[in-house]
C-alpha positions in Angstrom: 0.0 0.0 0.0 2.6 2.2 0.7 4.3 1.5 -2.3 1.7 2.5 -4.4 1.1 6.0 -2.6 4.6 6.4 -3.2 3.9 5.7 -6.9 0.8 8.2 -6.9 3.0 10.9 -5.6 5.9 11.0 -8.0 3.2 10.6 -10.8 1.7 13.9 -9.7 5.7 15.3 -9.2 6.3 14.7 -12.9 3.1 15.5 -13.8 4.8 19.1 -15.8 7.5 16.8 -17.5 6.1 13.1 -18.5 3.3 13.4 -21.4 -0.1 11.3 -20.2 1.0 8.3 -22.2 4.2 8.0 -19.9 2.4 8.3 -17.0 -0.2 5.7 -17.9 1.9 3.4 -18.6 3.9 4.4 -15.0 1.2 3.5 -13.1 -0.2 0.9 -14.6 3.7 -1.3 -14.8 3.7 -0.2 -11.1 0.4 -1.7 -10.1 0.9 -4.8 -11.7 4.8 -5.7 -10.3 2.4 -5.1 -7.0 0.4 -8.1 -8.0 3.7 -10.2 -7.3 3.4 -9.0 -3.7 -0.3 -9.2 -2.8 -0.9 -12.3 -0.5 -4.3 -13.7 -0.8 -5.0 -13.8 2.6 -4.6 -9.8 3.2 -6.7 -9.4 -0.1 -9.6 -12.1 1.8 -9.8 -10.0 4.6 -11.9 -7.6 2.7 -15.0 -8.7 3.5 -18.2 -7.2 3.5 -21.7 -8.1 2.9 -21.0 -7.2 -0.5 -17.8 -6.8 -1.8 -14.9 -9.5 -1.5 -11.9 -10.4 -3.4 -9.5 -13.3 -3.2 -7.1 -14.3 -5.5 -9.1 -14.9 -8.8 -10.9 -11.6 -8.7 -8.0 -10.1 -7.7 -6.3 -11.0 -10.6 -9.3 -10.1 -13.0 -9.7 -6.7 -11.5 -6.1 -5.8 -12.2 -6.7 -6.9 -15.4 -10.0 -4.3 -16.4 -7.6 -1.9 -15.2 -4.9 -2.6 -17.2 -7.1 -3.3 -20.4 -9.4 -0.2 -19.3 -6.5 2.3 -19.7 -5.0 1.1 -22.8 -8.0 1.3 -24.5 -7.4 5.5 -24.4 -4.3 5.0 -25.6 -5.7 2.9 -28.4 -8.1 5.2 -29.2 -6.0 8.3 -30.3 -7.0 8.6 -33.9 -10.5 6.3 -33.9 -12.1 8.8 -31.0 -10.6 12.4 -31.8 -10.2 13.8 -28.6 -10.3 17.8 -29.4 -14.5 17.3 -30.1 -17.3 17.0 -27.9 -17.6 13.3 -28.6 -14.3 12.5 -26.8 -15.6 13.2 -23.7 -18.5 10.8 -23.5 -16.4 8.0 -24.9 -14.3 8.7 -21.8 -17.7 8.4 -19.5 -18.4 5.4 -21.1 -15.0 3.5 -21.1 -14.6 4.6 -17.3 -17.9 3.9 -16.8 -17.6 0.0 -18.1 -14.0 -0.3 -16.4 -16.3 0.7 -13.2 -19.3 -1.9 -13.8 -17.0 -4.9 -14.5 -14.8 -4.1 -11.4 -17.6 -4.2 -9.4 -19.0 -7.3 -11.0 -15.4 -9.0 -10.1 -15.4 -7.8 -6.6 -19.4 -8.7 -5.7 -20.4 -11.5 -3.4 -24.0 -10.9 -3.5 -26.1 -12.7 -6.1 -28.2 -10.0 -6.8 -25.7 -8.0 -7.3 -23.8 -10.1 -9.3 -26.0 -10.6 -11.7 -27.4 -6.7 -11.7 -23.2 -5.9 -12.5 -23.2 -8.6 -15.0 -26.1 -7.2 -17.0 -25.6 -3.9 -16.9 -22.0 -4.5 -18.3 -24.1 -4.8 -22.0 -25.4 -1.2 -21.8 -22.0 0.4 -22.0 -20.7 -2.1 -24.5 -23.6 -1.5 -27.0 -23.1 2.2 -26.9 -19.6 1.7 -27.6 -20.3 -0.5 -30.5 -23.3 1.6 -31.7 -21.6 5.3 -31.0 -18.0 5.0 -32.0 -18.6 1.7 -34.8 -17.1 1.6 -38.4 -20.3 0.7 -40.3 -24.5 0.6 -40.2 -23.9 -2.8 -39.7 -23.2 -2.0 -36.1 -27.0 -1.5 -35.5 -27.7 -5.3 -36.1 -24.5 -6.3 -34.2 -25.4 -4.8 -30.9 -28.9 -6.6 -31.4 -27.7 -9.5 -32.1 -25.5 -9.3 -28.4 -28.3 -7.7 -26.7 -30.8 -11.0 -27.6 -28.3 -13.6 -26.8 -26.9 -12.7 -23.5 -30.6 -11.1 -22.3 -32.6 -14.2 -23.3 -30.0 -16.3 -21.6 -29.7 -14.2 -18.4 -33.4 -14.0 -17.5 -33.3 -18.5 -16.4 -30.2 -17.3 -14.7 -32.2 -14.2 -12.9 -34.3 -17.2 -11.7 -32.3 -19.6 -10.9 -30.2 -17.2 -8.8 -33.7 -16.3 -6.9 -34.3 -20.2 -5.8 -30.9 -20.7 -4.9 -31.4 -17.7 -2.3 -34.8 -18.6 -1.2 -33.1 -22.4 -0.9 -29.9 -20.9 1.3 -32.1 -18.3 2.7 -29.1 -15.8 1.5 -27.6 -14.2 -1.3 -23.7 -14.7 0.1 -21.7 -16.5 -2.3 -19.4 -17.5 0.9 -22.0 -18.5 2.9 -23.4 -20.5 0.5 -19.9 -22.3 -0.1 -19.8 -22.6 3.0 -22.9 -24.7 3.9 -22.0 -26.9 0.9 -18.9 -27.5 2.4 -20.8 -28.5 5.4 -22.9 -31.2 3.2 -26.3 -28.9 3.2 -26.2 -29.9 -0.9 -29.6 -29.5 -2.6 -30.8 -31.8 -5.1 -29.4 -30.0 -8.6 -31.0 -31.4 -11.8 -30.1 -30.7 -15.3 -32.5 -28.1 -15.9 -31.2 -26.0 -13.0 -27.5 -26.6 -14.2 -28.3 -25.4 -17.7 -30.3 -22.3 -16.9 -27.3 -21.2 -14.0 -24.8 -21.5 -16.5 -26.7 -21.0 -19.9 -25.9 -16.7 -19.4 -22.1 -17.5 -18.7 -21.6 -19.7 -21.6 -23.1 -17.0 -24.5 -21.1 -14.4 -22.7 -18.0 -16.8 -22.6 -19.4 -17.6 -25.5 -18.9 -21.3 -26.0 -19.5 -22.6 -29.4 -22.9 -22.9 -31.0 -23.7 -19.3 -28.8 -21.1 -17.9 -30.0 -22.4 -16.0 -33.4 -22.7 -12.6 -31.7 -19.3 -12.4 -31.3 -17.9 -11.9 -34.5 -20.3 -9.8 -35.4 -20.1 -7.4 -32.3 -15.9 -7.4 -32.9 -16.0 -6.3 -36.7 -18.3 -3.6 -36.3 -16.8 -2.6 -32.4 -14.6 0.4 -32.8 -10.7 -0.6 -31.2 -11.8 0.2 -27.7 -14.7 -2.1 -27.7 -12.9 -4.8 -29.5 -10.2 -4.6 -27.1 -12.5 -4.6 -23.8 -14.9 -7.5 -25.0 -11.5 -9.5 -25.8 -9.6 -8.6 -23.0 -11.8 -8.2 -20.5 -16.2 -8.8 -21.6 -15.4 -12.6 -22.3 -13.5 -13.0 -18.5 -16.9 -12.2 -17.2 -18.6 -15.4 -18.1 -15.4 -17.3 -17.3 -15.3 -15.9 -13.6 -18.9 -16.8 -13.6 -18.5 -20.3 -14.3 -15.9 -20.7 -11.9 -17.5 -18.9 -9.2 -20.3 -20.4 -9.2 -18.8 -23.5 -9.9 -16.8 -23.4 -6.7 -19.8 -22.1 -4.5 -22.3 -24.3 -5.8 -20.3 -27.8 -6.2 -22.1 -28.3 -9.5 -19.5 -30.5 -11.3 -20.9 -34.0 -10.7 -23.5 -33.4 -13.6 -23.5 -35.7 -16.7 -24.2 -32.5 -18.7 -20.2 -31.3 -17.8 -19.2 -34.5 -19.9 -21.4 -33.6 -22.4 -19.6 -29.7 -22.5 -16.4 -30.7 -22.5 -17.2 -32.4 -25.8 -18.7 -29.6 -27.1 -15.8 -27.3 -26.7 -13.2 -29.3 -27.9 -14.8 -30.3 -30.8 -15.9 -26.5 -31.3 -12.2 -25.4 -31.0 -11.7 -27.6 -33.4 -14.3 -26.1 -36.0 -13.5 -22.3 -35.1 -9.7 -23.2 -36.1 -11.0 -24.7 -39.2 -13.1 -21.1 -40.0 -10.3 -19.3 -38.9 -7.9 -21.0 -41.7 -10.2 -19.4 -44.3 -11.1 -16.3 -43.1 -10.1 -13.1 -44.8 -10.9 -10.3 -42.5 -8.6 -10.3 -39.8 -10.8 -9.1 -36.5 -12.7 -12.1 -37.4 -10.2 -14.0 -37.6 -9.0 -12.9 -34.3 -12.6 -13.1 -32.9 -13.2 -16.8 -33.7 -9.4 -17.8 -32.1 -11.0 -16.3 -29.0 -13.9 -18.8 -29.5 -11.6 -21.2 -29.5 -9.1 -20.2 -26.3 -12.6 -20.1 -24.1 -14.0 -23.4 -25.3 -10.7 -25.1 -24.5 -10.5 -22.8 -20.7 -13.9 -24.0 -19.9 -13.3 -27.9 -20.6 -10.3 -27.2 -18.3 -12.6 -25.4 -15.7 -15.3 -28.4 -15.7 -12.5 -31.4 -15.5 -12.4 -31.2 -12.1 -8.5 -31.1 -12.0 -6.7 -28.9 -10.2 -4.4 -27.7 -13.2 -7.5 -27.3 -15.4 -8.3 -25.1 -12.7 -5.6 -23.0 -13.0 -4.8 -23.8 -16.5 -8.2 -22.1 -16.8 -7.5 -19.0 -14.7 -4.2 -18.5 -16.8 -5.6 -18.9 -20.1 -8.2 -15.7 -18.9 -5.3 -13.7 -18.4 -3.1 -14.4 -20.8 -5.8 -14.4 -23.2 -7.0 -10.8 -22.3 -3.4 -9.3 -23.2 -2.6 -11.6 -26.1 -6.2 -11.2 -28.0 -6.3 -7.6 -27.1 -2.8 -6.8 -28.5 -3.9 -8.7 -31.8 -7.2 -5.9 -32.0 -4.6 -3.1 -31.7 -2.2 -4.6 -34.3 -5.2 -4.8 -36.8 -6.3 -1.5 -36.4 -3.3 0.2 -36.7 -3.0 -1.8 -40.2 -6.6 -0.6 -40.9 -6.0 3.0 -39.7 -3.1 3.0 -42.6 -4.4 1.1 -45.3 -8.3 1.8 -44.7 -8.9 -2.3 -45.2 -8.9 -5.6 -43.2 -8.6 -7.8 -45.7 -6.0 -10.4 -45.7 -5.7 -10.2 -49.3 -4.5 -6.6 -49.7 -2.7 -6.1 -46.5 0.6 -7.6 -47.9 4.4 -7.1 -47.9 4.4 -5.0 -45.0 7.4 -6.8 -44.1 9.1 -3.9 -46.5 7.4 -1.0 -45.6 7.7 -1.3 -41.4 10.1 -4.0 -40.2 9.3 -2.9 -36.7 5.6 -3.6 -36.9 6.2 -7.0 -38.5 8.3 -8.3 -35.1 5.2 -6.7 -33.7 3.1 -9.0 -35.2 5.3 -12.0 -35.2 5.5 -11.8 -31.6 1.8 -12.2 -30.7 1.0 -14.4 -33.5 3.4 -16.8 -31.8 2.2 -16.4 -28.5 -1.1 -16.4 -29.2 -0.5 -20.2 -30.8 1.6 -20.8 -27.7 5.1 -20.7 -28.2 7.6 -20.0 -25.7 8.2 -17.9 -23.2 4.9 -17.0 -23.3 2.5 -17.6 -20.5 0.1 -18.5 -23.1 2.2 -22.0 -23.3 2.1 -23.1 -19.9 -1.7 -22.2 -19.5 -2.1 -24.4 -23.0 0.3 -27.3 -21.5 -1.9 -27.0 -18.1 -5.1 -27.5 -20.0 -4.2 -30.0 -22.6 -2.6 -32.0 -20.1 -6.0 -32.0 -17.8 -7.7 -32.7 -20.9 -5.7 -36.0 -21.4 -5.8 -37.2 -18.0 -10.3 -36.8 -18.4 -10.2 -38.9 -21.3 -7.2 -40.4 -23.3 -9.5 -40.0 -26.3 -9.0 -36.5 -26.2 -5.2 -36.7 -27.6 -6.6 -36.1 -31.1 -8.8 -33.7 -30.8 -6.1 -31.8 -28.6 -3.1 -32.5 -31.7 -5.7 -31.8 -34.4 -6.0 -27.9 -32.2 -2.5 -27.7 -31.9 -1.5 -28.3 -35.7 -4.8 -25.7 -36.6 -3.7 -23.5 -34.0 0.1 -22.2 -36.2 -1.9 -23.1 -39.2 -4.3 -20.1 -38.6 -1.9 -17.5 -36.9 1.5 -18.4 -39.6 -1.3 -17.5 -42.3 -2.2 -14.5 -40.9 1.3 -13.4 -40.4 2.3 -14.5 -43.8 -0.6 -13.2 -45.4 0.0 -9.7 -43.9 3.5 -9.7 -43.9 4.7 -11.1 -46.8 4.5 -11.3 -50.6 3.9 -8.3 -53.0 2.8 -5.3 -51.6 -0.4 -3.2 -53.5 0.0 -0.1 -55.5 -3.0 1.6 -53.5 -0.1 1.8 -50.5 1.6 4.3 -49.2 5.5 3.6 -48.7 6.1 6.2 -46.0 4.4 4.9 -43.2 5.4 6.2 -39.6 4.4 5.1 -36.1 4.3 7.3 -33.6 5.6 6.2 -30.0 2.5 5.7 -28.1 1.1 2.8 -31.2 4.8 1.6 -29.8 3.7 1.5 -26.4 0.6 0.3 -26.5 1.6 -2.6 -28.2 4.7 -2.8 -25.4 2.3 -2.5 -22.7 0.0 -5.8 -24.1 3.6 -7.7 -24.3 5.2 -6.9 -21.3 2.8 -9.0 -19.2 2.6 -12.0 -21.1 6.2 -12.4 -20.9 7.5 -11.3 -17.4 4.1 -13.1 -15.1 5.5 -16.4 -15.9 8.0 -15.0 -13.1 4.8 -15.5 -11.2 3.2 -18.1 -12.3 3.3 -19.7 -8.8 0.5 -16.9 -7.7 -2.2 -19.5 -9.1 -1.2 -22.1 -6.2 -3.3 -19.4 -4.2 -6.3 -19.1 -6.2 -8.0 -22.4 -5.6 -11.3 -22.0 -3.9 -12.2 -25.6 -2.9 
């Protein structure tokens, strides 16, 4: 704590000297070399009738922050901030970062699911406000039906289970099921708890309103329903996971098959896609079907395999958003097939984009490999079965990313271009900013030895 007043007061020292983009990234490297120090049981003492955080949330909350403020910094040229307009985006980005914070540090049922719908108004007037195209109009519809049709069994559900426990604590409620007070769960009940958190995840077959909402989402809103929108149905199925003890259903079994074999698809539609934010939108698909098999395995390293592949994900996918619209800010197009040869217009860029395409495949040192070694690993110790479907994702996962590096960096470059492109240094540190965590928290990693809530 005192380290980060200390941090809060030479920010506001070199407030006449550093430019805001130094001083954003100042405070956000310094909060999250804290995260090495915090000790879960200081962070569980913060316990109110309301509000609690442990070491899962913990980690998510730093995370919204994190993603929260480089979403200004991503938004220099998309949102011009000398008009009226740049000050409501502001209201709406801080607003969001506010909302999912909250959402991540709620014990209340009520409250968690008021935080975890309200989360879509700010989101839809992102998309809708500050989009690319009309399109944007059926987008945001197409998000607002799936997650609100889903929520409303979850609105009930969540009223039972409190009527059931006669309370709305989360810890409580663990609590008594630790004690053996189980209720009889069905299938039904199981389903409509954990139907909201799967579209919002989204797990395949619920998962159409994604690309949509990400190629008509301006960069901020592709970066904070990447980085941060699709952690909130991840938490959720963990949480409620851990609280409720629902994993000795038949219809987990029945999931984990679904996800695989939908990772398995999404890679196949991502080899022959040509707009890369789709592209990078169905990968996400992907990452969160194979984080929630690992979730519902019941093994401790899917556990954290899953809690890693949230975070790492949320930098990884993000970065990728940025990358692809700074290519679209210069060239005015998406399209795989006339974003080519950039290799010899900005050398720099291209180690950019090498860089996350590997670690969003999983290479080393990335994070992104030992949360993808965690998971694949629970996934073979559930069923040996599962070996081919795991080296079938594997072998589709470098297929998709080395074609879209190749495809954007390689080969001829169009006439349209212009040869004198030139990145300013914040485009430099924004993308630094996504890297930097990915490769210095495997110092860390040992943090989620703390996380587990059973």
């Amino acid at each position: 704590m005192m380290g980060l007043v200390l941090s809060m007061l030479s920010i506001s020292m070199l407030g006449g000297v550093m430019m805001w983009e130094v001083r954003l990234w100042y405070l956000m490297v310094t909060s999250f070399l804290c995260l090495k120090y915090l000790n879960v049981e200081t962070w569980g003492l913060l316990f109110m009738n309301y509000l609690y955080c442990d070491g899962m949330s913990g980690m998510l909350v730093v995370l919204s922050l994190w993603i929260s403020g480089l979403m200004l910094l991503a938004s220099t040229y998309s949102v011009k901030f000398t008009n009226n307009k740049s000050g409501s985006f502001s209201v709406v980005v801080l607003a969001l970062c506010l909302v999912v914070v909250l959402y991540f540090l709620c014990i209340h049922l009520m409250y968690f699911y008021i935080f975890f719908e309200i989360s879509l108004i700010p989101t839809l007037v992102l998309i809708i406000g500050w989009g690319y195209q009309p399109e944007r109009l059926q987008a945001g519809m197409y998000m607002m039906l799936y997650t609100i049709s889903a929520s409303l069994p979850l609105l009930l559900s969540l009223v039972m289970l409190g009527g059931m426990f006669s309370s709305f604590n989360m810890v409580l409620i663990q609590y008594l099921n630790c004690l053996g007070l189980v209720y009889g769960v069905n299938i039904l009940w199981f389903a409509s708890i954990m139907g909201a958190f799967l579209v919002k995840l989204p797990m395949f077959s619920v998962h159409l309103w994604l690309p949509k909402a990400h190629v008509e989402a301006p960069i901020a809103g592709s970066m904070i329903l990447a980085g941060v929108l699709l952690k909130l149905g991840g938490y959720g199925v963990m949480r409620l996971l851990a609280v409720l003890f629902l994993n000795e259903m038949m219809l987990s079994k029945i999931l984990i098959v679904a996800c695989l074999w939908g990772g398995v698809i999404t890679a196949v539609i991502c080899v022959g896609q040509s707009d890369i934010k789709s592209l990078i939108a169905y990968s996400s698909v992907g990452h969160m079907g194979v984080m929630l098999a690992g979730s519902l395995s019941k093994f401790m390293w899917g556990w954290e395999g899953a809690m890693l592949m949230m975070i790492c994900h949320g930098f990884c996918s993000s970065g990728l958003f940025c990358l692809a619209n700074l290519m679209y800010e210069k060239l005015k197009s998406r399209s795989l097939f006339l974003c080519g040869g950039m290799i010899n217009i900005n050398s720099i860029m291209c180690l950019w984009w090498f860089l996350f395409c590997i670690a969003n495949m999983g290479a080393p040192p990335f994070i992104n490999l030992i949360s993808e070694v965690m998971l694949f690993c629970c996934m073979y110790l559930y069923s040996g079965w599962f070996i081919f479907i795991i080296l079938v994702m594997v072998f589709l996962g470098g297929l998709y990313n080395l074609v879209m590096f190749v495809s954007t960096q390689h080969g001829g470059v169009m006439s349209f271009v212009n040869t004198s492109f030139v990145n300013v240094c914040s485009e430099y540190l924004l993308l630094l900013l996504h890297f930097y965590p990915m490769l210095f928290f495997i110092l860390n990693v040992g943090y989620l030895n703390k996380i587990i809530l059973f």
